[in-house]
N, C-alpha and C positions, 0 to 999 in steps of 0.2 A: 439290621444294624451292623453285623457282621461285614455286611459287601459293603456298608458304607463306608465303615472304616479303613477297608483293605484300600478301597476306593480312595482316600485321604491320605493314606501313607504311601502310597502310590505318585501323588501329587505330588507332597514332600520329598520324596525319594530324589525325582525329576528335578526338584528347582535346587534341591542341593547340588546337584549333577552339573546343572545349567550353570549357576552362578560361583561355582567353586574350581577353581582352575586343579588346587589338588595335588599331590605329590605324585598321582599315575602318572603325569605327561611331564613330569619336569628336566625328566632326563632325555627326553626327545628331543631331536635335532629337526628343526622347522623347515622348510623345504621350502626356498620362494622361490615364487610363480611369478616369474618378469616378464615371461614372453608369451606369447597365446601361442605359437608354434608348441607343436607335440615334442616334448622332452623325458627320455626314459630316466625315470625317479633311482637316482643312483642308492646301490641297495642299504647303505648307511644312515639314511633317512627313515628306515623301516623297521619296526618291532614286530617280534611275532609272540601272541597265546597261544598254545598249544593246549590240547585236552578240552577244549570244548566246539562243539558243533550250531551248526546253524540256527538252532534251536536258541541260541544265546541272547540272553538282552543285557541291555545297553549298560545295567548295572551291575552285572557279570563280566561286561568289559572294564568298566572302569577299574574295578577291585582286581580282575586278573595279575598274575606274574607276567611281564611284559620283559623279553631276552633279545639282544642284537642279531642273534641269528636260532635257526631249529635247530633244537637239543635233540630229534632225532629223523629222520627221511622217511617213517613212517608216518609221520603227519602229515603227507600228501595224501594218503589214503584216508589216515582218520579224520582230517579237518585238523584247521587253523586257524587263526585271524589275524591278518595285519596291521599295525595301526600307522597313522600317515600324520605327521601334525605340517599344515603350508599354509602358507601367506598367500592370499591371492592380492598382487600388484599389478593383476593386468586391466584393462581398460573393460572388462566383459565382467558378468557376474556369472555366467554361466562355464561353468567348469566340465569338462570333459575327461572322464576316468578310463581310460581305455587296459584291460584286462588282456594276459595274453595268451590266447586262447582257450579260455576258462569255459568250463560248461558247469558250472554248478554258482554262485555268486549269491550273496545277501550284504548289504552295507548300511550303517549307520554314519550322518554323518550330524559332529555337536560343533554349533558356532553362538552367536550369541543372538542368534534370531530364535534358537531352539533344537530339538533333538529333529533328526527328519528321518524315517527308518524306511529305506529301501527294502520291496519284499522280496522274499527269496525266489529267485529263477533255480530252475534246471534246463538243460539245454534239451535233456531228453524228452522231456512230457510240455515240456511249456513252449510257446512261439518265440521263433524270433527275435519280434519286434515287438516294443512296449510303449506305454509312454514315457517318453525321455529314456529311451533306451535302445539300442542293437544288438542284438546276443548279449555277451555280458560286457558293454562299452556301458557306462551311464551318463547322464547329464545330470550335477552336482552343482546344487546353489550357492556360492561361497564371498558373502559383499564385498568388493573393490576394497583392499588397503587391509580387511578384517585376515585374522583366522581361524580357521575350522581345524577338528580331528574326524579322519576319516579311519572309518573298523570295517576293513572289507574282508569277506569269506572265503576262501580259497581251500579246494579240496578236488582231487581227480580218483574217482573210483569207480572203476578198475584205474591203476594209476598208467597214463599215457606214456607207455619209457620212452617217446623221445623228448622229452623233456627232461634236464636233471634237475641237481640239486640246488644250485643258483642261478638266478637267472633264466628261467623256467619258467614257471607254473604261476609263479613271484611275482613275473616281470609286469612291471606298471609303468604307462604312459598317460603323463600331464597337459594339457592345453585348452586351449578354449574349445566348446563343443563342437561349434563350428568346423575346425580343424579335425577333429574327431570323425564327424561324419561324413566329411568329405573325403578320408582315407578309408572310410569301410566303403562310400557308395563307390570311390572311384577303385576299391580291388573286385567290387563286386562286379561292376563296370567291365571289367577289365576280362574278368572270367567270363559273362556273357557273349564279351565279343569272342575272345577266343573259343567259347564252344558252340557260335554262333556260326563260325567263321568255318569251324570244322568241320560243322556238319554238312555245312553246305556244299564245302571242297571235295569233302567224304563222297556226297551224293552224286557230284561232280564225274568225280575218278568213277566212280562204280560204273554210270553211265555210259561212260566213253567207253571202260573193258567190254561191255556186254553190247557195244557198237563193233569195235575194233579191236578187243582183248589185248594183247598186250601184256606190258608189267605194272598197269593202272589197278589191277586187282589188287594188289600189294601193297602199292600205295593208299587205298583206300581204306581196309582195314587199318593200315599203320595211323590216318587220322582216325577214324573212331575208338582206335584204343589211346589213343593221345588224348581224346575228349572226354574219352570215360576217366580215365586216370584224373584228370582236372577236376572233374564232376566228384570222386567221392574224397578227392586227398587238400581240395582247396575251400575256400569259406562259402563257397555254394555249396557245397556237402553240409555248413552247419545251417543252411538256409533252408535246406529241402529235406532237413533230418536223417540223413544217411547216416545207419546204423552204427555203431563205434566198433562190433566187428568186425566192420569190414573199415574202417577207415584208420582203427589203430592197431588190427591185428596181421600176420603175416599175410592176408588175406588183399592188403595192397599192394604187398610186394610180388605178386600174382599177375596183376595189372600190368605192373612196370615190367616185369620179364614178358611177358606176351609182349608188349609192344617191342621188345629189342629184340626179338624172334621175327616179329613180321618187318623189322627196318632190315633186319641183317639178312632177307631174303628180297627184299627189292634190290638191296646193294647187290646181292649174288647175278643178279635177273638181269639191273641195268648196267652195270659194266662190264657183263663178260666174263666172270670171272671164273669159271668155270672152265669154259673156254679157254681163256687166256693165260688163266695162271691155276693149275690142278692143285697144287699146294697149295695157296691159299686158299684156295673151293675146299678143302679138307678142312684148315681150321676152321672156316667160316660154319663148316656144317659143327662141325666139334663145341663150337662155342655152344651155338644154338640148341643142341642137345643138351648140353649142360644148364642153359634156362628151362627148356622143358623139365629137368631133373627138380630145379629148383620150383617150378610153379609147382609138382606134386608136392614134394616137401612142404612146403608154404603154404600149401594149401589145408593138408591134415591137419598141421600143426596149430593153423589161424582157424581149422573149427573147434578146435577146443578152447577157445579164448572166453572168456579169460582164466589166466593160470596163475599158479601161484607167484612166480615172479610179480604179475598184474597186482598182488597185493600184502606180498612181505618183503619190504623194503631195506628190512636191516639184511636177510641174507642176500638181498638181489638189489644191491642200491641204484637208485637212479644215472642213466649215464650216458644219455643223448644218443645213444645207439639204434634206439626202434625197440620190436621184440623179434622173438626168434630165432635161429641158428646164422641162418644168410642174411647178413644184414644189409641194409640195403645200398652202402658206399661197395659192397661186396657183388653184389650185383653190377654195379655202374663201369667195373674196369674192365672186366671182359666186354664188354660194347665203344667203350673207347680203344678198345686194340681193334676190333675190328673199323671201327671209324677211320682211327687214322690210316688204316691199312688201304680202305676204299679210299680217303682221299689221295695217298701216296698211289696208286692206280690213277685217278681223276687224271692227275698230273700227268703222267705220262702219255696217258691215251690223249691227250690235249698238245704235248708236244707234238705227237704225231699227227696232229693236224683230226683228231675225231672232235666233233662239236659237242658230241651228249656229253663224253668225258670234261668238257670246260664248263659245260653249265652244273654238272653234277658236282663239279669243282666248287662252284662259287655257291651253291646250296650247303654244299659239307662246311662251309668258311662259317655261314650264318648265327651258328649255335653261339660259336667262340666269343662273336663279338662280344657277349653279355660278360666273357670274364671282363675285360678292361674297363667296362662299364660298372659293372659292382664294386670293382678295385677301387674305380676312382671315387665312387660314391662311398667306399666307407674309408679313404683319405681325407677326403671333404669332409664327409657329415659325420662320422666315427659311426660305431657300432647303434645306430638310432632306425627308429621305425623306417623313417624312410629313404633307408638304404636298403632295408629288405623286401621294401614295395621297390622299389629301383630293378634291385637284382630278381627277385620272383616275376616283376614283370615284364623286365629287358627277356628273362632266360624265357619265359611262356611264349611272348610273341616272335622271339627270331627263331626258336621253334616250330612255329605255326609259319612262318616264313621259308625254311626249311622244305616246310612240307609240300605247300604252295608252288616251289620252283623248280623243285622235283618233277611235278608237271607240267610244270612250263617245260622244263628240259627233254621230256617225253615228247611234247608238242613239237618242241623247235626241230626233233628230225623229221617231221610229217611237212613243216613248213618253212625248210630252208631255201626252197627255189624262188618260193613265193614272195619270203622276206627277204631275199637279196636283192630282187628288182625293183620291190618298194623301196627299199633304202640308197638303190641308185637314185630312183625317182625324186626320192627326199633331197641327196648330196646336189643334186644337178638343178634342184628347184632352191636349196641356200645358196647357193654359187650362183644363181641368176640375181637373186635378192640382194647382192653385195653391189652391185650394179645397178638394181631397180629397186625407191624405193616401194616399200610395202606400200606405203600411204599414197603412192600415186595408183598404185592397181584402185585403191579404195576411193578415190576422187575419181577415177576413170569408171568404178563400179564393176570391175573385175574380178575373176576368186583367184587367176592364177596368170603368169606372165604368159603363159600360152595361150589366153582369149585377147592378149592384145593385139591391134591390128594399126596398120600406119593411118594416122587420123583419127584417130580418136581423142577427143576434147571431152573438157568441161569447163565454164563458166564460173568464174570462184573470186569471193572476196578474201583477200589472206596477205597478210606481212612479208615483205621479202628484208633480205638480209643479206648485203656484201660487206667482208671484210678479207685485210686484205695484209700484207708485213710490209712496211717503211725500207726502202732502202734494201731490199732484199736480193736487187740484180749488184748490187756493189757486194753486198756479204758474200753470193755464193760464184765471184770470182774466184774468191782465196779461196773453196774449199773442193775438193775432187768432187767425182760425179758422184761417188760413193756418200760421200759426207753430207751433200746436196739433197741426197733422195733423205738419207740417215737422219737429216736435221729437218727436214719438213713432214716427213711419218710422224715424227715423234710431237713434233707440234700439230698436226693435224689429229697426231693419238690421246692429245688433251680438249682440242675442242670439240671433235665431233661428241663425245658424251655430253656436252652443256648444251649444246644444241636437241639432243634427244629427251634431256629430263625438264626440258621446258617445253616440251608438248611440239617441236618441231622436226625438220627434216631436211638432211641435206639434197639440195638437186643435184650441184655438180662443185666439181672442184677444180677451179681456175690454177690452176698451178700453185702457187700458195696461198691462192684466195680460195674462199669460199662463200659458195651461193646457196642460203636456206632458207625455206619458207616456214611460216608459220601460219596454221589455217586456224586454228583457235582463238589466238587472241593478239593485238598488237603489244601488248604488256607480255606476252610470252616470247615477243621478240627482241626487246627491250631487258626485260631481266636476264636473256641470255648473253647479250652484247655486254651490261655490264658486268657479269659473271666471268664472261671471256677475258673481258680488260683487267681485274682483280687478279686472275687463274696467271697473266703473264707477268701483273709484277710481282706474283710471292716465285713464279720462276726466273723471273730474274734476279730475284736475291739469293735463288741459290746458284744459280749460273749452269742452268740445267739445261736450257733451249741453245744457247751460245756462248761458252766460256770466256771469249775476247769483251765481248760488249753486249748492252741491253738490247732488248727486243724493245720496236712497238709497232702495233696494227691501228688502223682506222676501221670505223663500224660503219655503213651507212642505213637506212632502215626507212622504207616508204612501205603506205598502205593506202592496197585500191584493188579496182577488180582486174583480174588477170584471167589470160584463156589460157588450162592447163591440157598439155596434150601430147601426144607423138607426130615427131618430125623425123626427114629424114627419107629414105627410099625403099625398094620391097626388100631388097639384101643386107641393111644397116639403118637402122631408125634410135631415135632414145626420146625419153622423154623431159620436156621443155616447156617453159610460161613464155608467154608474150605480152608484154603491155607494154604504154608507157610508162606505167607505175613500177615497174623493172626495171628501165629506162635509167626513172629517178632517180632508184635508190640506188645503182651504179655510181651514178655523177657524186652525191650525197658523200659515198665512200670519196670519191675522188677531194672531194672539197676538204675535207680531211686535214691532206695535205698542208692545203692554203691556209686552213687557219688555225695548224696544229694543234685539231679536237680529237678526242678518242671516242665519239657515236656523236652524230648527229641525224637529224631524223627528219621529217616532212612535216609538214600541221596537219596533216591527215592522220599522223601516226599519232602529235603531241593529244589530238582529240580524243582518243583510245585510254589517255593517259590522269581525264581529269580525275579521279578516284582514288592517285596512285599519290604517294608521297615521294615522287621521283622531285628533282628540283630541275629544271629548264631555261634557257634564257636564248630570244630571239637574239641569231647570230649575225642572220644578213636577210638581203632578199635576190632570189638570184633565179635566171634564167637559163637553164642549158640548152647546147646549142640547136637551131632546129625550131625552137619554141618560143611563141612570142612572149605566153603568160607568164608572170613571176609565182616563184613561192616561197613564203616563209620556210626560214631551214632552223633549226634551234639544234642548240649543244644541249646533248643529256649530263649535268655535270656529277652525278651521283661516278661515273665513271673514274673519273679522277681518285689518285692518292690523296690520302687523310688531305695534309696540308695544302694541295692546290685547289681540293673541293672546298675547304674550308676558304680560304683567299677569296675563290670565283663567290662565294656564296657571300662573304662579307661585301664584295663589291659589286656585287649585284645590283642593284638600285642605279650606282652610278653610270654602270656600264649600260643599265637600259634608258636612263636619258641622255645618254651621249648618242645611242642607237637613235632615238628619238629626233635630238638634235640634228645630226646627220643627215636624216632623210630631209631635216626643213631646211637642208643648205647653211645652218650654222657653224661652221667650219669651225671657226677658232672657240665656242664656248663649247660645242663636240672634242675641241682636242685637248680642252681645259678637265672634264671629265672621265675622260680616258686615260689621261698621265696621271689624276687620279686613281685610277686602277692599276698602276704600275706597281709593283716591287719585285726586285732581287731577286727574291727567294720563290717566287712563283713566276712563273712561266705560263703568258698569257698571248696564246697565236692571235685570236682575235682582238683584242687591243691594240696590240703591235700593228697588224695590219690595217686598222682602223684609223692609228696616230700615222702611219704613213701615205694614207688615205690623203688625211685632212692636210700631211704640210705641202702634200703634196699641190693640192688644190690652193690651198693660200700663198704657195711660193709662184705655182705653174699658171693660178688662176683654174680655172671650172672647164673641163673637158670640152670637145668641141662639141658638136648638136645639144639636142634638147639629154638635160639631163634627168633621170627617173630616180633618184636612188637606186637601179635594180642591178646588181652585179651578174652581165652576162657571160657567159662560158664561151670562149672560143673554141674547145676541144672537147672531142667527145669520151 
């Protein structure tokens, strides 16, 4: 009866708890959760109990004395508990507690689904990983729109002094869990590769000394104490349980000196300096002894850990420092005088034309980059999680980079003869490319311009493309020779790209024409002609091509089979199409002119195009010269400015039964529908020449022999 009852007040306890909000949390500032992104819980949102431990329940929280900040810094050692009152208004229910870098943690958290008591971890005896959990990150159930009070445990003992007083041991970060995990997998991530990466380097270098010796010795322990370092001082250290002391006692400032003992003897080893400069070789050795001094130091001192500092806090308050005598910003400056000392060396030995000195150069540069990188990231993001995944992980990898091309720079003297004939090789094989394209060695089946031979062909269906500038032997009278070349680069430096990101290739270039084919698709050839037409009138609004006056070009565009190949003799050949289908689209370009259109194209090409939302309208029918057969030629009118496209497309209709009428000999109801397609404001070649067509015929009477409708070409 006894345990029943305890049993029952127990109960009652609970739903008093549950359903009574209560004067404990009334003075708490609620903290809403708007964004699922991780946001560090600014510390005014946070109360602390002090005087009770882990051992605490829920009804012990409630009643506690709850203070805006610790009444003393010895409650990092004895325990604490925070309380959190937030709103969750993010789209997830799943909330994400991210702790910073706690090893001891127990939480309760009260909403109005119920009490839900998270059990107590230690980092020491317990794993990892839990359910809904990462070391001490949790995953917290908090409904959409609702709020929870969250009583989380916080206690470090032996106390870790790089942590201090605020902002610490304290620090709490909010988001959705999702986000949560994804910054613990992606530092742990991160650490992997870097000691993945080391090791491998490590094993690397070692090889080569015990091949070649050298100053790869050097280098090679310099990575494996770079990877042991990472191993017991980053969050793979809390993953594989590395002892605390060795990760929070003097015992990894150990670590850190050994490694700037073996970097500051590669430095002596690969520039010389010994050699070069005696007084520098003195300090460099000076320094070095002096780490040595400090690894003994640091060493005795980190086997006694922990000490009293570690756990009376009023006399020895917390203060972001580390433990120990030499601390470890105290460490880091004697290794930066020698740095910059090596790189100020690099420099010189590079002016004078030594190659290790420039590579060593741009290895020493690697570290740095991470300050401007952390800079900007905690401009941008302020002082938040991740900025310091940002900077811990810019500064780990361009260290690991560092190491990396240190050996490359050791390499490059073994293989500067080698690398300089290649890289003629390379310059002499781009410089041929500027001339050849790529895509003809690869229609010819070639790896390199040097298996081509005169005659060689292939057999290919593919779009060609002539266009060409209007009136451009009138413009480049006015302008010097200088201006001539000045003004057709710079147009030729806007369309050869529209031509390459539609899948084609220039063949050659006719003085300010241009010839390109396109082997993939006739739409590839097409959307680049109107691209090009588009590309010159937003430059002629700005008067970039020709300040006096507008530019305009004709596009012509036929599709058929061509023989692609090299022409030419055994001392000077290039590569060349042949067809009719070349022929064509010449002429096509030419016709341009006559009916001042900006593309028009072949029915071989419009058939390419039924899929396409381009709009088209048969222009003529027309024979060039040489050839008996006619071919439908059509205007692509998508090419046209807004308001001429718009015009040609509202009179579309008419202008195709007047085409219609035309070919049946109906003169005057063909010219009744083409004055129909007249206006002012649009500018129509083909109309015009069509109404001139017809009066012509009804004033002059029907041309002599038989007539075809088929407009033939006197010129080629």
């Amino acid at each position: 009866m006894v345990k029943l009852s305890l049993y029952y007040i127990k109960i009652l306890a609970t739903l008093s708890i549950l359903f009574t909000a209560g004067p404990a949390i009334a003075d708490v500032k609620v903290f809403v959760l708007e964004d699922e992104a991780l946001q560090t819980l600014p510390h005014r949102f946070m109360t602390f109990a002090e005087g009770l431990d882990e051992n605490a329940t829920i009804i012990n929280l409630e009643n506690a004395k709850w203070n805006s900040l610790l009444q003393t810094p010895q409650s990092f050692v004895d325990g604490y508990w925070g309380r959190i009152l937030i709103r969750n208004m993010t789209s997830t229910s799943s909330v994400g507690l991210n702790h910073n870098w706690n090893r001891e943690k127990k939480i309760f958290v009260r909403s109005k689904k119920g009490i839900v008591e998270y059990k107590y971890w230690n980092g020491t005896t317990d794993p990892a990983l839990g359910e809904g959990r990462i070391l001490s990150q949790y995953k917290i159930e908090v409904p959409t729109g609702e709020q929870a009070v969250i009583y989380s445990f916080f206690r470090s003992k032996p106390f870790d002094r790089f942590y201090g007083s605020v902002d610490g041991l304290d620090r709490v970060t909010l988001g959705s869990w999702e986000n949560v995990r994804f910054r613990e997998n992606f530092r742990l991530s991160s650490n992997i590769i870097f000691l993945s990466v080391s090791i491998a380097f490590g094993f690397y270098y070692l090889f080569i000394y015990l091949v070649s010796g050298g100053n790869n010795l050097w280098l090679s322990l310099s990575i494996f104490m770079a990877a042991l370092s990472v191993l017991i001082t980053q969050s793979s250290g809390l993953y594989l349980g590395v002892p605390r002391w060795i990760s929070n006692s003097e015992i990894s400032f150990c670590f850190f000196a050994l490694l700037f003992v073996l970097l500051i003897q590669f430095f002596r080893k690969s520039l010389e300096i010994k050699k070069r400069y005696p007084v520098v070789d003195k300090l460099f050795v000076g320094i070095a002894l002096l780490y040595c001094l400090s690894i003994i130091m640091n060493f005795f001192t980190g086997v006694g850990w922990p000490r009293e500092e570690q756990f009376d806090l009023v006399n020895y308050p917390p203060d972001y420092l580390g433990p120990g005598i030499l601390k470890l910003q105290y460490l880091v400056l004697p290794f930066l005088l020698t740095l910059m000392i090596s790189i100020g060396v690099s420099v010189i030995g590079w002016t004078k034309g030594n190659k290790t000195d420039k590579y060593m150069f741009v290895s020493f540069m690697l570290p740095f980059i991470a300050v401007p990188i952390t800079i900007s990231a905690y401009f941008i993001l302020g002082f938040t999680w991740l900025t310091m995944l940002i900077g811990s992980t810019s500064v780990g990898m361009l260290f690991l980079c560092m190491f990396i091309s240190f050996g490359l720079a050791v390499a490059q003297q073994i293989n500067d003869l080698r690398l300089f004939s290649l890289m003629q090789q390379v310059r002499l094989t781009e410089a041929y490319q500027r001339f050849v394209p790529h895509q003809l060695l690869h229609h010819l089946k070639k790896e390199s311009i040097l298996d081509v031979s005169l005659g060689d062909q292939a057999h290919l269906e593919m779009s060609i493309m002539f266009s060409d500038i209007r009136s451009f032997t009138s413009m480049s009278e006015k302008m010097s020779p200088e201006e001539n070349f000045r003004f057709v680069n710079s147009y030729l430096n806007e369309m050869g790209p529209i031509v390459r990101l539609h899948n084609g290739y220039i063949d050659k270039f006719i003085g300010d024409g241009i010839m390109a084919l396109f082997p993939n698709s006739a739409v590839d050839a097409v959307n680049s002609a109107v691209k090009m037409q588009h590309r010159v009138m937003e430059f002629n609004n700005k008067n970039i091509f020709h300040p006096e006056h507008d530019i305009c070009i004709g596009v012509g565009i036929n599709t058929g089979l061509m023989m692609l190949g090299t022409i030419g003799e055994a001392d000077r050949m290039e590569g060349s199409v042949i067809s009719d289908a070349v022929n064509l689209a010449s002429r096509l370009e030419e016709l341009t002119k006559l009916y001042q259109a900006k593309v028009l194209i072949s029915e071989e090409t419009l058939a390419h195009l039924r899929d396409t939302s381009y709009v088209a309208r048969l222009v003529d029918r027309v024979a060039v010269k040489g050839k008996s057969a006619a071919v439908d030629v059509y205007e692509v009118l998508d090419a046209e400015m807004p308001s001429i496209f718009d015009h040609k497309q509202r009179t579309l209709s008419a202008f195709n039964e007047g085409v219609q009428l035309y070919q049946k000999k109906k003169m005057a109801d063909a010219l009744q529908m083409f004055e129909a397609c007249l206006d002012p404001k649009a500018i129509d070649g083909a109309v015009d020449c069509y109404i001139n067509r017809c009066k012509a015929w009804l004033s002059e009477g029907p041309p002599k022999g038989v007539w075809d409708g088929i407009h033939r070409m006197d010129t080629k």
